[in-house]
Backbone bond lengths (Angstrom), bond angles and torsions (degrees), N, CA, C in turn:
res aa  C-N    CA-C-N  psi(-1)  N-CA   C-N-CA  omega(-1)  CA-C   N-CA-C  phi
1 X - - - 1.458 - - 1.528 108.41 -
2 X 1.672 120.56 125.36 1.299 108.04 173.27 1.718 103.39 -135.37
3 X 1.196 124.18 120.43 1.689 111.53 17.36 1.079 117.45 -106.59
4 X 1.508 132.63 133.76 1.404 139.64 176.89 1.423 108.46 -68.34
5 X 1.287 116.84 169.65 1.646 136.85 -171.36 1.489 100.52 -52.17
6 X 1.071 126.20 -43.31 1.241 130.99 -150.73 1.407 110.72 -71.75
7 X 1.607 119.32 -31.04 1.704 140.28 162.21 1.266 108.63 -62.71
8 X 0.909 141.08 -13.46 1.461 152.94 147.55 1.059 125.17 -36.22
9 X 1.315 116.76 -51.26 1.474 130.57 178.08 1.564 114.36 -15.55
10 X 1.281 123.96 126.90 1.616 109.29 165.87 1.656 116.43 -128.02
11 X 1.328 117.79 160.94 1.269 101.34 176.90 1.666 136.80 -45.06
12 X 1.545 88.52 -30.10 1.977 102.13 179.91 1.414 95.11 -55.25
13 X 1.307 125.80 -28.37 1.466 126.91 -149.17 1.695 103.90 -70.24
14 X 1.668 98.57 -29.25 2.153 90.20 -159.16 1.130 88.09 -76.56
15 X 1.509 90.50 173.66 1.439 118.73 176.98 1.309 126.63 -108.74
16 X 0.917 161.43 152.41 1.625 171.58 -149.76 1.691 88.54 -71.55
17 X 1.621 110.08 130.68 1.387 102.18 153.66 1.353 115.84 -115.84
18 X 1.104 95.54 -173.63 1.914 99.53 -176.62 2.175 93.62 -146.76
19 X 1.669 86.89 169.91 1.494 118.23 -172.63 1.692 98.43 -52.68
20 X 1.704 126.81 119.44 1.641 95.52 166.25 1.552 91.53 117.31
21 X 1.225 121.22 -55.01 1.731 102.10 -170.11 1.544 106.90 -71.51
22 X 1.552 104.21 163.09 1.518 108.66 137.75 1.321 141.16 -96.62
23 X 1.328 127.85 152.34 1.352 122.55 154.71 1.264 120.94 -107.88
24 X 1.533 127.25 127.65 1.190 136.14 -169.89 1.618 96.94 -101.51
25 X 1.653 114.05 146.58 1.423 117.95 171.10 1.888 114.79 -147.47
26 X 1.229 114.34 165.73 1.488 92.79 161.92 1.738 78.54 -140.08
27 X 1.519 96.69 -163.65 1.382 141.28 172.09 1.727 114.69 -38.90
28 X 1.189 90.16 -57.64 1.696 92.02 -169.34 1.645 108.39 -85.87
29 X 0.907 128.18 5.42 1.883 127.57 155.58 1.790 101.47 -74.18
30 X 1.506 125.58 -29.72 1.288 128.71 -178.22 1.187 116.83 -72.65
31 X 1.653 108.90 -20.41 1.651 115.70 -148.12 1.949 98.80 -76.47
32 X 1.156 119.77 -1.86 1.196 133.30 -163.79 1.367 155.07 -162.34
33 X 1.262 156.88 136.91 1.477 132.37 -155.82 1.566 88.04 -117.94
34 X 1.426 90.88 153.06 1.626 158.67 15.68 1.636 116.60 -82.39
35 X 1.560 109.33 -23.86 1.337 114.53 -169.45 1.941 110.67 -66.72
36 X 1.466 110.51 -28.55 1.041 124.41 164.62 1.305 121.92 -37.06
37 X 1.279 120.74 -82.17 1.581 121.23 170.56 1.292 116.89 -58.50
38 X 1.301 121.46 -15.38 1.590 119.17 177.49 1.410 107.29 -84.15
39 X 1.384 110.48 -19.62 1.669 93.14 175.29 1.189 119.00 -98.63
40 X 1.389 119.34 -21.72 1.596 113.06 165.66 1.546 115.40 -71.48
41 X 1.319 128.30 -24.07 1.375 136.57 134.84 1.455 116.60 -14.90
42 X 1.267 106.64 -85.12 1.635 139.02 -173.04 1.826 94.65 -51.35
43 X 1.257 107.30 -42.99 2.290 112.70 174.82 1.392 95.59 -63.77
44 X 1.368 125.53 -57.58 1.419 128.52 -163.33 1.643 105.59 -58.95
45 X 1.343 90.92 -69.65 1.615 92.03 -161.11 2.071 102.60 -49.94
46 X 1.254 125.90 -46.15 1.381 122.61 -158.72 1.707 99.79 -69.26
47 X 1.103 116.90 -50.25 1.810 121.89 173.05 1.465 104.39 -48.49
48 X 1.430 122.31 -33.75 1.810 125.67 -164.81 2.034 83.63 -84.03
49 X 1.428 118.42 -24.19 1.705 97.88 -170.67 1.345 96.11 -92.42
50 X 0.867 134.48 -20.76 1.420 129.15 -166.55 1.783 119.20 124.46
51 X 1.373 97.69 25.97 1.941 97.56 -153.03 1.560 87.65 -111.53
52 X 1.455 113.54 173.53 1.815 107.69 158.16 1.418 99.95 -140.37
53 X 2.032 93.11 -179.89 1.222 97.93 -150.51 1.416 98.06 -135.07
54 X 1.596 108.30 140.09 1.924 113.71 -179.95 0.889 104.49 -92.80
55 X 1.127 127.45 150.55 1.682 129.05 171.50 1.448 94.59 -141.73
56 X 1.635 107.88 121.95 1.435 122.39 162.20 1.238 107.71 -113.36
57 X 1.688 125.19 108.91 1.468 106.06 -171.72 1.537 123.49 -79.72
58 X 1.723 115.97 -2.78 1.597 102.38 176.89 1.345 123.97 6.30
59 X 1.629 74.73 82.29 2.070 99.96 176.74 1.370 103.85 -69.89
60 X 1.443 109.77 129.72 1.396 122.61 165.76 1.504 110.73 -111.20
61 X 1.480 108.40 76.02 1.989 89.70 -166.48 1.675 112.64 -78.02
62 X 1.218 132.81 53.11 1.060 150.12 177.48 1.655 105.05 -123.51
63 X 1.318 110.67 -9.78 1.693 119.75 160.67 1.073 125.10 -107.47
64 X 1.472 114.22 16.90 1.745 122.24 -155.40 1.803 77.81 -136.74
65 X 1.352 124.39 99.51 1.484 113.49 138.42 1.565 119.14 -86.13
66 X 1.264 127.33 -6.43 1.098 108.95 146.82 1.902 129.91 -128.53
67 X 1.259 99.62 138.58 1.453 98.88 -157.46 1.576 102.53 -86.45
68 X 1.230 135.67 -2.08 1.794 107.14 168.42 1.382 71.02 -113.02
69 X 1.507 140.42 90.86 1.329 149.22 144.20 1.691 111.55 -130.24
70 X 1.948 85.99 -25.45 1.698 104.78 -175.68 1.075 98.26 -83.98
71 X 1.595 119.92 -64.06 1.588 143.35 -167.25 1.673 85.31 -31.28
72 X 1.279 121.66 -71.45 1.290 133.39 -153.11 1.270 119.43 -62.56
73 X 0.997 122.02 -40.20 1.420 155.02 136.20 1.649 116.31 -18.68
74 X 1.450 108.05 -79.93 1.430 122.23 160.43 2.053 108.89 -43.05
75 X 1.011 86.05 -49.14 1.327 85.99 -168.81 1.833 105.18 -52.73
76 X 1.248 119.33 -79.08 1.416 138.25 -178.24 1.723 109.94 -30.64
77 X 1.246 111.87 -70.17 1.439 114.05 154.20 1.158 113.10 -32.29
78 X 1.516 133.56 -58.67 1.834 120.51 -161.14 1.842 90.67 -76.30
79 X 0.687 123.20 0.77 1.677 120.25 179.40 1.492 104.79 -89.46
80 X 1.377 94.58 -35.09 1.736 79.61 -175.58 2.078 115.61 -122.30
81 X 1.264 83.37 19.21 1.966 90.59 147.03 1.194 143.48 -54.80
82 X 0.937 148.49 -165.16 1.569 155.46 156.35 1.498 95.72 -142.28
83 X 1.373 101.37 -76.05 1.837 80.52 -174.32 2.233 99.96 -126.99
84 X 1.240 73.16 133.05 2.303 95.59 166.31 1.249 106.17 -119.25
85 X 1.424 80.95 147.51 1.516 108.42 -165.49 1.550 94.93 -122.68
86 X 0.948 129.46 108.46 1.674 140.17 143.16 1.352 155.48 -77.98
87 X 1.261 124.67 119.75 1.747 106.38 -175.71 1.721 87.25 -88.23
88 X 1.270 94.43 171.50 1.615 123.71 -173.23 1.127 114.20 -66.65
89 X 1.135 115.56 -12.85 1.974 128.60 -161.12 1.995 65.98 -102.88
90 X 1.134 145.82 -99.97 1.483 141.72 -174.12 1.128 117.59 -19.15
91 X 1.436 131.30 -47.75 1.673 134.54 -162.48 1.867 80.24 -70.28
92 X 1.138 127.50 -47.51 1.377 116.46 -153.68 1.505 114.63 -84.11
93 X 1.304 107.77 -34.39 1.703 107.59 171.30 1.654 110.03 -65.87
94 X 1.785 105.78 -31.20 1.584 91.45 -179.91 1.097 118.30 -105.01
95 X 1.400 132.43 11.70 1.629 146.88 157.79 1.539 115.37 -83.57
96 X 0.975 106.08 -26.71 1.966 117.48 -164.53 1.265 110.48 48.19
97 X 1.700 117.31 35.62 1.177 133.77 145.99 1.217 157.11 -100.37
98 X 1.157 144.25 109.09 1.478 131.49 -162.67 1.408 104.09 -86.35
99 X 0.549 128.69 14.09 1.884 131.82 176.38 1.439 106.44 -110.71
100 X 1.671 105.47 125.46 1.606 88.39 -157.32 1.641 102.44 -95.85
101 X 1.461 127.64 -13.83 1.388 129.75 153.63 1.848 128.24 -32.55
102 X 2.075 83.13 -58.47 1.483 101.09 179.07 1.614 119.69 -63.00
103 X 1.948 103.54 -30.41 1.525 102.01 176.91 1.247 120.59 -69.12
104 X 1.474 113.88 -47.30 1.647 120.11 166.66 1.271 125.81 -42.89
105 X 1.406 122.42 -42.24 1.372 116.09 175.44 1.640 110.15 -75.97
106 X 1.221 128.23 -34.65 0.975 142.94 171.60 1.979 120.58 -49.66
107 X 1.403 103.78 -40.83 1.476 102.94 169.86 1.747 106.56 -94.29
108 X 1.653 115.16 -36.68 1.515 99.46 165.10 1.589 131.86 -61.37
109 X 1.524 83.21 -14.54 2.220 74.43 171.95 1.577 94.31 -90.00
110 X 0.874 117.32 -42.49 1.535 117.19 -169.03 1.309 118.10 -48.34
111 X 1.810 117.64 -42.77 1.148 113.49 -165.65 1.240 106.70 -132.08
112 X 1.382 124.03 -27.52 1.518 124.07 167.98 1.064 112.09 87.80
113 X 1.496 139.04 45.65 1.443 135.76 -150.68 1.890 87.24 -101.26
114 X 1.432 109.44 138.11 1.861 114.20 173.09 1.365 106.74 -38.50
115 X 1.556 113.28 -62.56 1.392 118.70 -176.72 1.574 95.43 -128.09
116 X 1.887 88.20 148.23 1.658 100.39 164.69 0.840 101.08 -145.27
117 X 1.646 124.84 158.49 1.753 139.56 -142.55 1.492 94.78 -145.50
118 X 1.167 126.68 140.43 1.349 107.62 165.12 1.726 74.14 -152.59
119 X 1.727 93.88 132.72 1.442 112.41 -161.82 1.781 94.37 -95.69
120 X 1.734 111.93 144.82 1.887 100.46 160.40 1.226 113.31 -131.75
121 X 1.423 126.70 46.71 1.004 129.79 178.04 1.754 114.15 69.69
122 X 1.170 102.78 -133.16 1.592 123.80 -175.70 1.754 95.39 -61.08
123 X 1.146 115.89 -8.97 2.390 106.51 -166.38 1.670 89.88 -119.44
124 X 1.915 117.60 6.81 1.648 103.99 155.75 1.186 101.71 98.85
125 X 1.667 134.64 -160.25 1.045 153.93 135.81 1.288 164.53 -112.33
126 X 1.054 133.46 151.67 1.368 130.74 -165.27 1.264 115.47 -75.53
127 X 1.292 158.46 136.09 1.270 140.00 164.25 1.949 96.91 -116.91
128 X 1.775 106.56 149.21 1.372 107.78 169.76 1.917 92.76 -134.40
129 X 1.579 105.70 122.43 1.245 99.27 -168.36 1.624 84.05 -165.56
130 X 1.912 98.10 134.27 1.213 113.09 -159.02 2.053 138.83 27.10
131 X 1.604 73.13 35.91 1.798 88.01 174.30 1.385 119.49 82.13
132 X 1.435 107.71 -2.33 1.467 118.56 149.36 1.683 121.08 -83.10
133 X 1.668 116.53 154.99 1.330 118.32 165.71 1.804 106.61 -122.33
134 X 1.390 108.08 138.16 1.248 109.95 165.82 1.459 113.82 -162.00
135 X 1.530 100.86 145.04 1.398 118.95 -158.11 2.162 102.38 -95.23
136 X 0.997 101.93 117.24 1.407 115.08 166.94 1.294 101.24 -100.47
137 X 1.698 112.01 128.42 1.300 130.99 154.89 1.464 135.61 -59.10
138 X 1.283 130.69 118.07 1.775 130.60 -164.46 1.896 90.58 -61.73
139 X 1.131 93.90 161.96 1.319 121.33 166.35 1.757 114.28 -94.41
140 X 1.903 90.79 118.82 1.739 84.50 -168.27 1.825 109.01 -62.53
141 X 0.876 100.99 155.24 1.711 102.58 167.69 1.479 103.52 -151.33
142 X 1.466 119.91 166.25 1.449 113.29 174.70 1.729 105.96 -105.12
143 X 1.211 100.98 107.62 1.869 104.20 -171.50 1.138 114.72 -73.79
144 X 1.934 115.99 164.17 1.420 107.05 -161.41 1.736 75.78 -143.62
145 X 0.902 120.23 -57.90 1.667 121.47 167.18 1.403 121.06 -131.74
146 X 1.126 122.60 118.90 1.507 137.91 160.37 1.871 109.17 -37.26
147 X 1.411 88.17 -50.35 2.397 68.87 -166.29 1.370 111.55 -53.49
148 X 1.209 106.95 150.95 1.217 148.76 171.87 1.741 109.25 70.22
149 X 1.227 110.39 30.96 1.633 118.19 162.51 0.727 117.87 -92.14
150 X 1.697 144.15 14.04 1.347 144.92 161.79 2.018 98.12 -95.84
151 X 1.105 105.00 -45.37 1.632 112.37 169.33 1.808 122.94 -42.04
152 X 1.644 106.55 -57.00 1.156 116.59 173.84 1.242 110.59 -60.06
153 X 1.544 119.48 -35.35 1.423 120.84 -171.31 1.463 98.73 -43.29
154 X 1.562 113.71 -70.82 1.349 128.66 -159.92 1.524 97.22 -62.62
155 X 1.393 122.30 -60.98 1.289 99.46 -166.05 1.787 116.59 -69.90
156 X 1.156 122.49 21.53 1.489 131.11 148.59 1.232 105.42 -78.17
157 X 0.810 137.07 -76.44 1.708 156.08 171.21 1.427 113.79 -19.28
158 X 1.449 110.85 -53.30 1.418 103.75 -163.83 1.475 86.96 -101.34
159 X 1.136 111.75 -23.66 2.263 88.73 165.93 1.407 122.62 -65.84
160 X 1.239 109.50 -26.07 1.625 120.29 169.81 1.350 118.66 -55.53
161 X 1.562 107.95 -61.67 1.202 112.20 170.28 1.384 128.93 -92.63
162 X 1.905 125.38 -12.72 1.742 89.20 136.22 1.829 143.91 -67.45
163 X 1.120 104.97 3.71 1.458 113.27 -155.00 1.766 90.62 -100.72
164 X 1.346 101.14 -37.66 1.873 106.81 -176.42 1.451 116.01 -120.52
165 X 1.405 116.87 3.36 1.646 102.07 173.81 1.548 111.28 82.44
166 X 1.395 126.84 139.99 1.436 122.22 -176.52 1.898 110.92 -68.14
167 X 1.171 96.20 122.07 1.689 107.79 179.30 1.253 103.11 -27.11
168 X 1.536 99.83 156.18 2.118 116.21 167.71 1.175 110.55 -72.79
169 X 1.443 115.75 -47.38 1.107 114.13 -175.47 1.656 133.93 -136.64
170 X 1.072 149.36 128.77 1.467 116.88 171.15 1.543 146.86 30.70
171 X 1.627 94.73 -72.20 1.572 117.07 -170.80 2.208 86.64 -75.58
172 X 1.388 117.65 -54.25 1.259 135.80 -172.77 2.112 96.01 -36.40
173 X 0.928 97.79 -38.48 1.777 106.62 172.97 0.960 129.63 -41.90
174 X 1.822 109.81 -52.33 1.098 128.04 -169.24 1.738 120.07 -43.63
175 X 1.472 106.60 -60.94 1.609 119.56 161.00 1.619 111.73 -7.93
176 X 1.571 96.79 -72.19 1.150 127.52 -158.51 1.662 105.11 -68.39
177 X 0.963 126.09 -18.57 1.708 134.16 -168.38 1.279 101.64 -89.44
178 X 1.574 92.59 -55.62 1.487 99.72 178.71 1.769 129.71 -42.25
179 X 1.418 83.02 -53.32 1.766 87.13 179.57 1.368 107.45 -72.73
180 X 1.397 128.02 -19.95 1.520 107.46 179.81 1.507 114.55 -86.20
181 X 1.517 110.92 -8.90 1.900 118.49 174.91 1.285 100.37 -77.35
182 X 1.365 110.38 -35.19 1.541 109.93 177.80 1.655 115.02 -51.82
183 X 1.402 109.49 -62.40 1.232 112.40 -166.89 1.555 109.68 -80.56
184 X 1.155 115.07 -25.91 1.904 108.33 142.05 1.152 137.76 -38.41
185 X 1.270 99.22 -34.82 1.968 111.94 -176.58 1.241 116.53 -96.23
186 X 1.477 118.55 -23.28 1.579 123.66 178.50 1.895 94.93 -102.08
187 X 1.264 152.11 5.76 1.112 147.59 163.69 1.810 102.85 -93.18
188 X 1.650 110.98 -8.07 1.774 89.09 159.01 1.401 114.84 -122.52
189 X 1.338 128.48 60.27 1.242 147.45 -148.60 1.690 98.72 -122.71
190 X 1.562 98.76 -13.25 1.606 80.73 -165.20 1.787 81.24 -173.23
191 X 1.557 111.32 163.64 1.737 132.16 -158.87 1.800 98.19 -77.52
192 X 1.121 87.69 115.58 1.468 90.14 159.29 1.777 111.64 113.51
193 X 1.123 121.67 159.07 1.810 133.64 167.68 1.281 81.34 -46.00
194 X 1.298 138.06 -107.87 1.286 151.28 -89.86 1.471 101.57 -110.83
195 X 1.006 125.35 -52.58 1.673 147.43 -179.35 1.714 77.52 -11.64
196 X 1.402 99.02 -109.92 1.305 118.54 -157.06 1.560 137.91 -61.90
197 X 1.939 106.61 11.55 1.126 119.11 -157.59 2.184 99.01 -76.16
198 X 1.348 103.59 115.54 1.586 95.80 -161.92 1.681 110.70 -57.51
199 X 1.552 99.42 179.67 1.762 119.12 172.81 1.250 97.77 -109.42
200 X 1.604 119.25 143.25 1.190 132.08 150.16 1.525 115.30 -15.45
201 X 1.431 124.34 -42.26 1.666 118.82 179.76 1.591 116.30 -71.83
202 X 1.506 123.13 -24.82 0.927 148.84 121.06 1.853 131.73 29.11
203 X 1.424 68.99 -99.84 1.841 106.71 174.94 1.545 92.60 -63.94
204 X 1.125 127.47 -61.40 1.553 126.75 -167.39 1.373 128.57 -32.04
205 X 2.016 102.84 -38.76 1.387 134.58 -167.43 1.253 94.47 -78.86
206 X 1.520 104.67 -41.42 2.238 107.47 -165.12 1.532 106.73 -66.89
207 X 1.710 96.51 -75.29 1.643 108.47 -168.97 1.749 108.04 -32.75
């Protein structure tokens, strides 16, 4: 259904933030108004309390009839992140690079995000965090469906880091990677988004 409920969104709609939360967003809350201004709203107001904000843009350009509407779009959002998370097919449409070294440095000078992720499937991820790069290895699993393993990623991720605060250092990451490859790798275990997205009892067995 387009547009679904979720484009709806209006500014009356947010809610009060405070010091400490996150707000998570992607792409398709942008693709449209009212939800549009409510989410760059929803970036503003939580960064103005003291909170930060993820931005995974899971480009759907089949919601974008116009593309420097996205570009522009993409752009404004990666300005006001803390930490994005990217697959490689993303680092390159929004770097205008095929070199995936050259794209990373290219959106961290550009935008300066604390942490950036740029996910590659089955070869793991990249992390760029405090001007270091380092590559964490995926966790083998035998997959049955891919959707919604870019989802689990994050929601590993951002439970990590609301629950513990963004790492000191680099190595301090690691924890934190881990549990979100985890919950990447057990969300394609089985058919469907939702099916296989794990429980806390879960994670316990993996990590």
């Amino acid at each position: 259904v387009r547009p679904s409920a979720d484009l709806f969104l209006a500014e009356e709609d947010l809610p009060q933030f405070a010091a400490g939360q996150w707000l998570h967003i992607c792409s398709i809350a942008l693709s449209a108004e009212p939800s549009r201004s409510a989410t760059f709203a929803a970036m503003e107001n939580i960064k103005r309390a003291g909170g930060r904000v993820s931005f995974d843009p899971n480009i759907r350009l089949d919601l974008w009839q116009d593309q420097n509407l996205l570009h522009a779009c993409l752009d404004r959002a990666l300005r006001l992140a803390n930490v994005v998370k990217l697959s490689e097919e993303e680092l390159i449409l929004i770097s205008g690079s095929n070199d995936i070294a050259q794209g990373i440095a290219s959106i961290t000078e550009r935008y300066q995000p604390e942490l950036l992720l740029v996910t590659q499937g089955k070869a793991g991820v990249i992390a760029a965090f405090q001007q270091q790069f380092i590559h964490f290895s995926a966790k083998p699993v035998v997959s049955v469906d891919t959707t919604g393993a870019g989802d689990a990623f994050v929601a590993g991720l951002l439970a990590s880091l609301a629950a513990n605060g963004m790492p000191a250092d680099i190595n301090a990451l690691e924890p934190t990677l881990a549990l979100a490859q985890t919950c990447g790798a057990l969300a394609t275990l089985a058919k469907g988004a939702m099916t296989a997205l794990p429980y806390q009892r879960d994670l316990h067995r993996q990590i």
